[in-house]
N, C-alpha and C positions, 0 to 999 in steps of 0.2 A: 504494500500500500504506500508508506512513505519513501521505499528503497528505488532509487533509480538505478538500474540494469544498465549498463554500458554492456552496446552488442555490436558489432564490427557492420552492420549495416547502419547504424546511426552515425558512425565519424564520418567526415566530411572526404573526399576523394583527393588523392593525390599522385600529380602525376611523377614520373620517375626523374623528370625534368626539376620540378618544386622539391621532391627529395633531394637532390643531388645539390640543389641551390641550399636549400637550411642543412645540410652537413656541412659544407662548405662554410656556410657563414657561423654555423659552431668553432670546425675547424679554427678560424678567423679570429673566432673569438677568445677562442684557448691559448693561442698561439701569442695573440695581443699579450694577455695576461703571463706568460711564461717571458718574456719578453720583459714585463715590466719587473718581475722579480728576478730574473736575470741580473738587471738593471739597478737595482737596488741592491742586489749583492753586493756586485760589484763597488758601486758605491760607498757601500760598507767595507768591505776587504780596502778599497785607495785610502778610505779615513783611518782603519786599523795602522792600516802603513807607514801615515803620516807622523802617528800619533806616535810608534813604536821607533819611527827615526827619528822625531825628535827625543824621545828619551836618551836615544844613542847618542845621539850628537851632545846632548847636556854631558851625559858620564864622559864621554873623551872630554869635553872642555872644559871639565871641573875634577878631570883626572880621578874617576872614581872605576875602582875594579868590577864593583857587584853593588845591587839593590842595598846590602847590607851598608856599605861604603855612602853611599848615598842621603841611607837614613841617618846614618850619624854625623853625617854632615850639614846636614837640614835641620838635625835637634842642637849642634852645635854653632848655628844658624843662629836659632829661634832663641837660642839663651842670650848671643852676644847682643841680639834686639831689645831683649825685654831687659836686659841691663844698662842698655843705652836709655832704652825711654826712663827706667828708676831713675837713674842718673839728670836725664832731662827732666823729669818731674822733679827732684830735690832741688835743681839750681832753678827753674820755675818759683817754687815755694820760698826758697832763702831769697832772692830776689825781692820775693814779694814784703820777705818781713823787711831787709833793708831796708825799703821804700816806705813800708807802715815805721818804722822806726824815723828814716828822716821827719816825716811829717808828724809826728810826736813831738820830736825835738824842736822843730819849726815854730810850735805853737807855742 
């Protein structure tokens, strides 16, 4: 009652000419899309590349043998900065009192 039957006399006719044309344009369609991920790979793999030579190029021009070499270079980096900025920060600060001292004395 509610079930529609699909019966090979109700689909619509095609010829061998209109099959040959929507394979094709599947074909067409697959081929587009293999293409674009092809393409995206690639893509991918050239940025991998870039990325991986400059690493390269950093460790020859900072004379580092291995990743190891590297990080301890970067944390012996990171300390000579943060002791520069303390260092900037204190003479900041005593600056500041000098100056709160003159104008004490001023008054």
């Amino acid at each position: 009652p509610g079930v529609l039957i699909c019966h090979a006399r109700n689909l619509p006719r095609v010829t061998a000419h209109t099959f040959a044309t929507l394979v094709q344009a599947g074909r067409n369609r697959i081929a587009a899309i293999n293409k674009d991920v092809v393409m995206r790979a690639e893509e991918r793999a050239r940025q991998w590349k870039d990325r991986n030579d400059a690493a390269t190029m950093r460790r020859k021009q900072n004379d580092v043998k291995s990743d190891a070499d590297m990080i301890a270079k970067m944390e012996a980096f990171a300390q000579r900065r943060k002791d520069l900025e303390q260092r900037h920060a204190q003479e900041l600060a005593e600056m500041g009192e000098t100056k709160r001292s003159m104008i004490q004395s001023a008054k």
